[in-house]
N, C-alpha and C positions, 0 to 999 in steps of 0.2 A: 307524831302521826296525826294526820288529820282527822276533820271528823267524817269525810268521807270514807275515807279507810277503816274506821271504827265500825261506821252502818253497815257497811259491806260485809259483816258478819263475824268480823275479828273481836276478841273480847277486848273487854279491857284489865289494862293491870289487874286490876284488886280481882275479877271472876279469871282473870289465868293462875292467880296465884293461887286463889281458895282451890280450885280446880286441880290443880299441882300437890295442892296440900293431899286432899284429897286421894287423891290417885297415888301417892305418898304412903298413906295410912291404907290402900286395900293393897298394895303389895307388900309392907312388913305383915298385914292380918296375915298372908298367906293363904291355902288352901284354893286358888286357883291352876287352873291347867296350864299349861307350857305356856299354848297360844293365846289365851286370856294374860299371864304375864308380859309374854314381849309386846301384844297390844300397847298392853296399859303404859309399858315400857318407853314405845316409842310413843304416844300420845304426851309421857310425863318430859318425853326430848323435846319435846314441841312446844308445850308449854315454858317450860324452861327457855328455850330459845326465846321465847316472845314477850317473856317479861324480861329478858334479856336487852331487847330491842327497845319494849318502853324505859329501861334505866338508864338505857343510852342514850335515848329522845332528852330525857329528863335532866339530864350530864350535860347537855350540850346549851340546852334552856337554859341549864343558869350558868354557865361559864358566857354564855354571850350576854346576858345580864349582868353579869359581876362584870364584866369586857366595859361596860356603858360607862362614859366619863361620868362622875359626878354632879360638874355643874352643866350635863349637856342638856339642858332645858326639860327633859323627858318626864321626870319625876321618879320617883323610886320605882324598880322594876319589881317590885311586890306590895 
């Protein structure tokens, strides 16, 4: 993801995760209404989906890094 895409108001990993977690921990508490559940529900889909996206971003970062010849003048891709 770029970091245009990020400013654009999309979190990042580590605040979709917490975020996830969170929303995680108020649907096992319980004691919410139907529609307060499936909210959180579908907000915890979305989350999930997106740090989905950045592990994929991330998979692909370093398999085209580890892809890099060795001696191909670049320097280590880390």
């Amino acid at each position: 993801m770029s970091e245009n895409e990020e400013r654009a108001g999309r979190p990042s990993y580590e605040q979709a995760r917490d975020e996830l977690a969170d929303v995680v921990k108020r649907l096992e508490a319980g004691g919410l209404t139907l529609e307060e559940s499936l909210a959180l529900w579908e907000r915890g889909e979305k989350l999930a989906a997106l740090c989905e996206e950045w592990l994929e971003g991330a998979r692909a970062r370093l398999a085209a890094a580890m892809a890099q010849p060795e001696d191909g003048g670049t320097g280590a891709p880390f």
